[in-house]
N, C-alpha and C positions, 0 to 999 in steps of 0.2 A: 097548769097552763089553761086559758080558758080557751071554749070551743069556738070557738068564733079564731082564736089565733090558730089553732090545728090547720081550718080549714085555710087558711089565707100560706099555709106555705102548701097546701097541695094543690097542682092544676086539677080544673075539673075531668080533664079526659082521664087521668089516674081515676078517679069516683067509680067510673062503671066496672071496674077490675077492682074495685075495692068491696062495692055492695056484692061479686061475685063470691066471693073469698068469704062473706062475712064480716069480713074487717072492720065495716062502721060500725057495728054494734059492738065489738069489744074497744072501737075506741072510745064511746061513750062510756061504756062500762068503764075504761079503765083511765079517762079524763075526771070520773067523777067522784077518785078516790086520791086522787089529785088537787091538792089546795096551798100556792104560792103565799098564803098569807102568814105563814109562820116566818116569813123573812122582814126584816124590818124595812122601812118607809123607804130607805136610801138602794135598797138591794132591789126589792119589787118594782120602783123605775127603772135602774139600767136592765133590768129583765127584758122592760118593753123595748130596749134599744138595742139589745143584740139577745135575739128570741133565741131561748132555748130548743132544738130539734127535737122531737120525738120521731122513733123509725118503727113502724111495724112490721110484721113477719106478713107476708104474701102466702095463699094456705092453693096449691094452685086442684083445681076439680078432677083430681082422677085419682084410677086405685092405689098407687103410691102414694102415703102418707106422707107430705112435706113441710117445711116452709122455709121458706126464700127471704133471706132480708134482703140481698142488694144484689147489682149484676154491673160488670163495670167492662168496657170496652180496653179492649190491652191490644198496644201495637207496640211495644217494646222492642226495642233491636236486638235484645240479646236472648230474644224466646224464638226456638225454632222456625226457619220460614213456611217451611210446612204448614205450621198450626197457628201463623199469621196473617191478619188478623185473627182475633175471639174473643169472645164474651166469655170471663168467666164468672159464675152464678151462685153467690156465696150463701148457703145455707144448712138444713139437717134435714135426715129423714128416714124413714124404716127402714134398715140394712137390709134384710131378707129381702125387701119389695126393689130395694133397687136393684141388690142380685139377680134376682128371678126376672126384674122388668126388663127390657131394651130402653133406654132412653132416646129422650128425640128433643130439639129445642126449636120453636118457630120463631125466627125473629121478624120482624117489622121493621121496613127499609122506609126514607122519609120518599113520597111520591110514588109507593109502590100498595097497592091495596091488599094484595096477597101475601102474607107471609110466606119464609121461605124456608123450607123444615131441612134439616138436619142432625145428622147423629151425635151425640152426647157424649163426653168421657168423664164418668163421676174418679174426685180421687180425692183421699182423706184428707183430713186436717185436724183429727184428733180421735181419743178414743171409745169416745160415745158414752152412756147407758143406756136403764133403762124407765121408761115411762108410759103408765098404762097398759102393762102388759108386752110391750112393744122394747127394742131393743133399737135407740135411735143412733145416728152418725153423726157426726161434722163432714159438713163435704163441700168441697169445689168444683162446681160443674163445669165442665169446660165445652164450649160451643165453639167447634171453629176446627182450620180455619172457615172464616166466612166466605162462602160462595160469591156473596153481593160487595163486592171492595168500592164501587163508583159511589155509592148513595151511604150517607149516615143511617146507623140501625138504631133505631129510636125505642122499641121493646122488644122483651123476651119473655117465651111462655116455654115450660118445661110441661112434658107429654109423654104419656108412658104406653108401652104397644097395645096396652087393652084399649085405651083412650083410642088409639089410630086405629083400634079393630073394630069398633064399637062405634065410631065415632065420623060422621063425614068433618073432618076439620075445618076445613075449608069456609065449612058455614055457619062454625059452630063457635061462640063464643068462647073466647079463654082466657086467662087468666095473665093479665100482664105486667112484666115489672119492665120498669121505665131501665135504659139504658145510662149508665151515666160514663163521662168522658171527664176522667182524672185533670184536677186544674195543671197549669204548668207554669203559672206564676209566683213569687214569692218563696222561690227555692231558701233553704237553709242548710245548712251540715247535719246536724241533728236535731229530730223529732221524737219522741215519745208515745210509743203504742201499749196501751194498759191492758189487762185482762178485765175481764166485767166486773164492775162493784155493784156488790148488794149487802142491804141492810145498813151497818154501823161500821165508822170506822172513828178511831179516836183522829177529835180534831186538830190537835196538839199535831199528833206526829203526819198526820194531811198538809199541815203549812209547812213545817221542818221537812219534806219530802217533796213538795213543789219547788221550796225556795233553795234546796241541796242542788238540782237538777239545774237549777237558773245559774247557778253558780258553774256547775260543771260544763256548760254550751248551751242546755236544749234551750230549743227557741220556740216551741208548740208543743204542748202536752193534750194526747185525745184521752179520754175517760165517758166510758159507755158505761150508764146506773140504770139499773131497775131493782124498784122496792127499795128506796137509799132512803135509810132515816132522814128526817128534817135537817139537824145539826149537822152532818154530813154532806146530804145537797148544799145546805147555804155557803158552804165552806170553797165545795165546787161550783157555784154560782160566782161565788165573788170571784173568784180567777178568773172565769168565762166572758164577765162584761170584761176585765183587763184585756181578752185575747190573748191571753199565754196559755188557758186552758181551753179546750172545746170541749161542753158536755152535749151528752146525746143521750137521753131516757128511750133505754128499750124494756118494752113488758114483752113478760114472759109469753111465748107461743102457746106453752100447755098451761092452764095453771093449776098445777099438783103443787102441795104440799114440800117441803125439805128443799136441801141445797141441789141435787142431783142436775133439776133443769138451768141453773144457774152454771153449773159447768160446763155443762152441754152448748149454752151459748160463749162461753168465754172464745172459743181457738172462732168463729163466724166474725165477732166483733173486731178481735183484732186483725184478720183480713180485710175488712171490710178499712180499715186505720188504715192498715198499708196500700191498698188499693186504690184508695180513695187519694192519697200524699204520693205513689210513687216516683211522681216526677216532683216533689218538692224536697224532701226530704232526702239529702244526699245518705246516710243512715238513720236506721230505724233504733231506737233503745228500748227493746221486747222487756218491762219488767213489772211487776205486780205495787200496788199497796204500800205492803210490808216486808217492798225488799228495796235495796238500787244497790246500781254497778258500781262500786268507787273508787276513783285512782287512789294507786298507793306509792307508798316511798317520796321521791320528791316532787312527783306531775300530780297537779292540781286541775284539771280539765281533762273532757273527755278526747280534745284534738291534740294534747299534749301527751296523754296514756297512748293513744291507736298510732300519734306518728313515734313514739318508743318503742312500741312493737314491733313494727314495721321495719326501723332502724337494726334491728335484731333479727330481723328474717329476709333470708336469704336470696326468695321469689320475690316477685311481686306482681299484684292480679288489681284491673282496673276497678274490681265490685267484691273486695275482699268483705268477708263477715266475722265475729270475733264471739267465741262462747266463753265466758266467765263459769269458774270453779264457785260452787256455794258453802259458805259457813255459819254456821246459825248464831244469831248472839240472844241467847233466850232471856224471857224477862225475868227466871229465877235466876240469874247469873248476880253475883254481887255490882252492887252500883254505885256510881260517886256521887253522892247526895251532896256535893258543895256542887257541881254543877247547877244551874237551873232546872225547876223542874217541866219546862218547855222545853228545853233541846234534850230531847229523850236519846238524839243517837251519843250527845256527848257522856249522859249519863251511863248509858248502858257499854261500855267499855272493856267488856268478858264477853269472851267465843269460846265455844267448843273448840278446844286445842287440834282438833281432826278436821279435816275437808272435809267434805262431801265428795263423794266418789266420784273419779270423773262421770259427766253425762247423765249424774244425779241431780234433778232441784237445777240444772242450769239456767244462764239467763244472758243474752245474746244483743250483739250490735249489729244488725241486719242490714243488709243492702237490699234495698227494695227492687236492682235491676237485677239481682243475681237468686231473685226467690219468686217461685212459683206459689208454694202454701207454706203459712207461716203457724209454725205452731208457740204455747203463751210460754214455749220456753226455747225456743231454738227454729231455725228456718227448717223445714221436713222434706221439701221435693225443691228443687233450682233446674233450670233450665237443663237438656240435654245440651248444646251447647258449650257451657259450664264445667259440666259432670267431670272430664279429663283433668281439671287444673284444680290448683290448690285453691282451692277458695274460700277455705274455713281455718282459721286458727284456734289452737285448745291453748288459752290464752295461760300464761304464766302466772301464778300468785302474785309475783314481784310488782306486775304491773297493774292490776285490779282484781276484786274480785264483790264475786256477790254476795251483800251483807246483807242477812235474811233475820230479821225481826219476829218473835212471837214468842209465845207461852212453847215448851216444851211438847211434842207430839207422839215422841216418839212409843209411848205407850198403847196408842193407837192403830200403830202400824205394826208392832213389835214381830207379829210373825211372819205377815206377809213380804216385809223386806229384810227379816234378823236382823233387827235393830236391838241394841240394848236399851234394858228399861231406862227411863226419865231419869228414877234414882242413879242408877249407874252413870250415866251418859254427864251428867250433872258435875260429876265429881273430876272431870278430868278437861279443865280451861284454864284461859290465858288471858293476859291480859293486852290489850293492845289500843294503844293511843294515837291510831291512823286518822280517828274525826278529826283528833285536837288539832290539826293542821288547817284545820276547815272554821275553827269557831267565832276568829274574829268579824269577818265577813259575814257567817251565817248568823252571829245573834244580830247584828245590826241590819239584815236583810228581813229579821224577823217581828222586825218592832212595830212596821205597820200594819201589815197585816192581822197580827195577835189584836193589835186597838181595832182594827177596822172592823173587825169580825166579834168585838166585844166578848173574843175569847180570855182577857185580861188587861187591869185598866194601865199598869204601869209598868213596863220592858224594861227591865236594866239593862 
C-alpha cells in the first residue's frame, strides 16, 4: 500500500496520538516491506477503488505494557443497564501489570475539553503467551457505564495508577484511540468472522472455502492478514474489490520471531469483526482457514441447518448461539482422485470415525447481541442479562458439524491432551460423501474465480 494511501484514510488529529505511541515509524517501517506489485495489471486497479485497510496497534505511554487496536461504542439493549452505555477497548497486554495496576479510561466527549476518567474492567478473550520475557493477554477493556450519556465520546485513552500517580493528567498528553460507532446499515443473516491469517495458505482450497460459504448464506466474509504470502493476499484481494470479502492487514505489535504473537492477536481481531458488524450481522460464523461449519443430511444452508435445530428444540431465545462438534478429515486420509484436483473438500472424503470431544476444536454461530467476548472458537462471556436462559445449543452431528482440514497433528500434542499417535489415529476412518451434495453448484461457482485469479486456465 503506498504511503501516501496510509495517510489519506487517517485524520490528521489521530497523527499526534500516533507520533506519541510511535506508531509512525513502524508504519514506515512496515509500509516499506510492503509491495502491491506482485498482483497483476487488472487486480492493482480495483485495489485503488476499494482501498485496502491497514489497522495499527496504539502502544498507550505508561507502566502497563499494552496495545490497543480498537475501541468501539456498545449501547446494545441486551447488555446490562448498569454498564450502559461503554466503550469497550479490544486489545493485549502484560497480565501481571494489569493485575497489579488499577485501571482507569479517559474518554473525550465531542465539545467538552476535559476528558472524563473512569474505572476500567479488563476481561479475557483468550489465553495469552509469552513474549519477550513477558507473559501477554487478550483482553476487553470495558469503560463504562459512561458518566457523559448527552455528548458523543469521540476518544479513549487507557491509564494505569502509576500513570495517575505520577502524572497530573489533566495536562498531560495521552494516547488516544478514536471511538468508533458500529454501522447499522446493510444488515444480513450471516457474516463470517476469521481468526488471523499469516503466511501461506493453499490457494485452491482459499476459493473452494469462500465460494462453500456463498453457497451456504454468508453474505460478508472479514479476514484480518499480517505477513500473508503474495499468492495468498492476491486471492483475498480479488474477493475484497468484489465486496464479499473485507481484508484488513494488521502487523504485528511485537515483532519476535515464531507463530506465538500471531495467536496472541487472533481472539482481538475477531472482536474487533464482531464489533465492528454487531448490528449487521443477524449471526456471526466464528471459523478458521482450514475449517467450515457444514450442513448435513438434507439442508443445504446455513438458514435451513439453524431453523432444523430449532424445530427440534423445545425453548426458544430471541439471540440463540449454536456450537458445532469437530472432525478432522486429515490429508493422509485416502482420497478420490477422479474428483478434481481443485475441489480439495470433494476429494478429501475420509474422517476420523471419532468426534472431537465435546468443547474440543469447536466452532460456533454466534449472535453478536447475546456475546460480550468472543473467543476463535465459541462466544466466552454474554451478557448477565442472558446468563439465566438457554442460549447456547451443543449442536447435534445430524444437523452439522465442523469439518476441520489439515495434515495430522496429533503427534504434537500427543501428551498434553493423550491423544493417540498419528499412526494410530490414522488407522480408524470412514468414509462420508456429505460434500457430494454440494458439487454441482460448487464446481460451477468455482470456474471464474480459478480463471480470474489465473490459478488455472480451463474449469471443467
Amino acid at each position: 500500500m503506498p504511503l501516501k494511501m496510509l495517510f489519506a484514510f487517517i485524520q490528521p488529529k489521530f497523527i499526534a496520538a500516533m507520533v506519541l505511541s510511535g506508531l509512525v515509524t513502524v508504519v514506515v517501517l512496515y509500509l516499506s516491506i510492503l509491495d502491491d506489485t506482485h498482483l497483476n495489471t487488472h487486480l492493482t486497479q480495483n485495489t485503488r477503488t476499494r482501498p485496502v485497510k491497514t489497522m495499527f496497534w496504539y502502544k498507550p505511554n505508561i507502566t502497563t505494557e499494552m496495545y490497543l487496536l480498537s475501541a468501539y461504542y456498545d449501547d446494545r439493549p441486551t447488555i446490562d443497564p448498569m454498564t450502559r452505555p461503554a466503550i469497550r477497548i479490544i486489545g493485549m497486554a502484560h497480565k501481571d501489570e494489569v493485575d497489579k495496576e488499577k485501571l482507569s479510561c479517559l474518554v473525550t466527549y465531542e465539545g467538552r475539553e476535559t476528558p472524563v476518567l473512569q474505572a476500567i474492567t479488563p476481561t479475557d478473550i483468550g489465553i495469552g503467551g509469552w513474549r519477550h520475557g513477558k507473559f501477554f493477554r487478550e483482553y476487553i477493556f470495558v469503560c463504562g457505564s459512561l458518566r457523559v450519556k448527552d455528548k458523543n465520546a469521540t476518544f479513549v485513552s487507557v491509564v494505569d495508577q502509576t500513570y495517575l500517580t505520577q502524572t497530573n493528567w489533566e495536562s498531560h498528553e495521552q494516547v488516544r484511540v478514536p471511538v468508533r460507532y458500529p454501522r447499522r446499515e446493510e444488515t444480513m443473516d450471516f457474516g463470517c468472522c476469521v481468526s488471523l491469517a499469516y503466511w501461506k495458505f493453499d490457494p485452491y482450497r482459499l476459493v473452494e472455502w469462500v465460494e462453500l460459504h456463498r453457497l451456504w448464506g454468508v453474505k460478508e466474509i472479514n479476514i484480518y492478514g499480517s505477513m500473508v504470502e503474495d499468492t495468498t493476499e492476491r486471492v483475498f484481494l480479488y474477493y475484497h474489490q468484489q465486496g464479499i470479502l473485507t481484508y484488513t492487514r494488521v502487523p504485528r505489535p511485537i515483532t519476535e520471531d515464531g507463530e506465538i504473537m500471531f495467536h496472541i492477536m487472533a481472539t482481538p481481531v475477531i472482536n474487533d469483526c464482531m464489533y465492528k458488524n454487531m448490528y449487521r450481522y443477524k449471526k456471526i460464523v466464528v471459523t478458521d482457514l482450514d475449517e467450515m461449519i457444514v450442513p448435513r443430511g438434507n439442508l443445504m444452508t446455513y438458514h435451513d441447518m439453524l431453523a432444523a435445530i430449532e424445530n427440534e428444540t423445545e425453548s426458544s431465545h430471541p439471540y440463540r448461539m449454536y456450537n458445532f462438534r469437530n472432525v478432522y478429515y486429515f490429508s493422509e486420509l485416502p482420497q478420490n482422485t477422479s474428483q478434481p484436483e481443485y475441489a480439495l473438500t470433494l476429494r478429501q472424503n475420509h474422517h476420523l470415525r471419532e468426534l472431537t470431544a465435546h468443547g474440543t476444536a469447536t466452532k460456533s454461530i454466534s449472535d453478536p447481541m447475546a456475546c460480550n467476548n468472543l473467543h476463535n472458537h465459541y462466544c466466552l462471556k454474554i451478557p448477565k442479562m442472558l446468563e439465566k436462559t438457554p442460549h447456547s445449543i451443543q449442536v447435534h452431528e445430524k444437523f452439522g458439524l465442523n469439518q476441520h482440514y489439515k495434515k495430522c497433528h496429533f503427534d504434537k500434542y500427543r501428551k498434553a491432551y493423550n491423544l493417540p499417535s498419528c499412526k494410530e489415529a490414522l488407522k480408524n476412518y470412514t468414509y462420508d460423501p456429505t460434500m457430494l451434495k454440494f458439487k454441482k453448484k460448487m464446481l460451477a461457482s468455482l470456474k471464474k474465480p480459478l480463471k480470474d485469479l489465473q490459478l488455472i486456465k480451463h474449469v471443467s
